[in-house]
C-alpha positions in Angstrom: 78.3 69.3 78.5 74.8 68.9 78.4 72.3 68.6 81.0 70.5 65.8 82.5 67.2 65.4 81.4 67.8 67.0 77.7 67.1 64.2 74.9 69.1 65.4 71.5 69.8 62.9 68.5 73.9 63.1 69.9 72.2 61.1 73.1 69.6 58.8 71.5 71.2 55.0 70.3 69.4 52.4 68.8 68.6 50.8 72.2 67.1 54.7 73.3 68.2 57.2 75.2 72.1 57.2 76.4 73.2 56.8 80.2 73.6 60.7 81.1 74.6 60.0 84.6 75.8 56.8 86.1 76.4 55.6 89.8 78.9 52.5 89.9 79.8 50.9 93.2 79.4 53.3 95.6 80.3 52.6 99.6 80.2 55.2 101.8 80.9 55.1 105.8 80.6 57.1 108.6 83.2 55.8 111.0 82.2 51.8 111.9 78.8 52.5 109.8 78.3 51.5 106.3 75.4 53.6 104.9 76.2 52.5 101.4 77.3 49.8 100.3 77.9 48.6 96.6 74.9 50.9 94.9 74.7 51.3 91.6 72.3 53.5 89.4 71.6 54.7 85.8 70.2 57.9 84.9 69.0 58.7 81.5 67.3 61.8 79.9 63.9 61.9 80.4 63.3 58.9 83.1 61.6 59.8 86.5 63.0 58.0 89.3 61.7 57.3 93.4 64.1 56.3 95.8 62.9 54.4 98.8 63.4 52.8 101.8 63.3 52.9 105.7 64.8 55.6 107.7 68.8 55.2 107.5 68.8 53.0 104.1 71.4 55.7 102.7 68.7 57.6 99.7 70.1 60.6 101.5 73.4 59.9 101.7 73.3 58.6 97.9 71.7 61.8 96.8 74.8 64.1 99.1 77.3 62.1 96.7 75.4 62.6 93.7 75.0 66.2 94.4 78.5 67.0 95.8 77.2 67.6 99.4 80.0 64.5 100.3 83.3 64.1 98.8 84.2 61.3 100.5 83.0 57.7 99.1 84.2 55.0 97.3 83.3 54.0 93.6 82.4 56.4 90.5 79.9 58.7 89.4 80.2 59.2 86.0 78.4 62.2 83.9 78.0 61.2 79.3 80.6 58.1 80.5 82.9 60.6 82.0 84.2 59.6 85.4 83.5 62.7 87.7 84.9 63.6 91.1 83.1 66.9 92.7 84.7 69.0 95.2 81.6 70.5 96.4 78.1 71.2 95.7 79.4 74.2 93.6 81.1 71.5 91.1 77.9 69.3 91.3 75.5 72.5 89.8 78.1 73.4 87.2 77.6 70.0 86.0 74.1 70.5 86.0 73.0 68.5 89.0 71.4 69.9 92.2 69.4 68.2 94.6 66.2 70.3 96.6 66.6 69.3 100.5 63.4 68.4 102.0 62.3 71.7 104.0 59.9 71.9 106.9 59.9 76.3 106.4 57.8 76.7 103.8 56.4 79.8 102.7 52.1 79.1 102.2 51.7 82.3 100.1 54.4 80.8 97.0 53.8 78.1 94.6 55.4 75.1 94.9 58.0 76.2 92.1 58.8 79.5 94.3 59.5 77.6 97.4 61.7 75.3 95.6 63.9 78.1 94.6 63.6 79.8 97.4 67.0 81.5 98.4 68.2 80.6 94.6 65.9 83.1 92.6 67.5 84.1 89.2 68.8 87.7 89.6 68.1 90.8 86.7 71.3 92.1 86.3 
């Protein structure tokens, strides 16, 4: 399987780049809350998305699901039109998709790129 985010000529169509991941109407609740309800979102190589919106609009929550953080939702996420369900955040990376959680401890004396990986350095075997 390839990665998000890589363009090769097997992903490319006449109308551009395929749909590498896809979102299709997802609900999610916690107990009488609805903090999703019916989203839907395209992903294709290349594209740079922002997600937006007030304080309790769901990005989070969308973001868990696409990144295995929660297991329980409604609707389909589907990797190269491939209907995916992840157990856990473990299944989520090994389909090539992580998600960076917002982190108040950063360390001033790294770049940006070593704070992101912080706790996830590669290792020299």
């Amino acid at each position: 399987m390839q990665r998000a985010g890589s363009i090769t000529t097997e992903n490319v169509t006449a109308d551009g780049p395929t749909v590498v991941l896809s979102a299709t109407g997802i609900f999610k609740r916690f107990g009488g809350i609805t903090a999703l309800s019916d989203v839907s979102l395209d992903l294709r190589p290349g594209e740079v998305h922002a997600l937006m919106g007030e304080n309790g609009a769901g990005k989070s929550t969308l973001m868990k699901i696409l990144s295995g953080v929660y297991t329980d939702y409604e609707g389909t996420v589907a990797i190269d039109d491939q209907a995916v369900r992840f157990a856990g955040v473990r299944d989520a990376e090994d389909a090539g998709i992580a998600i960076i959680h917002q982190e108040l401890n950063l360390v001033p004396e790294l770049s940006v790129a070593d704070n992101i990986f912080l706790g996830r350095e590669k290792l020299i075997a």
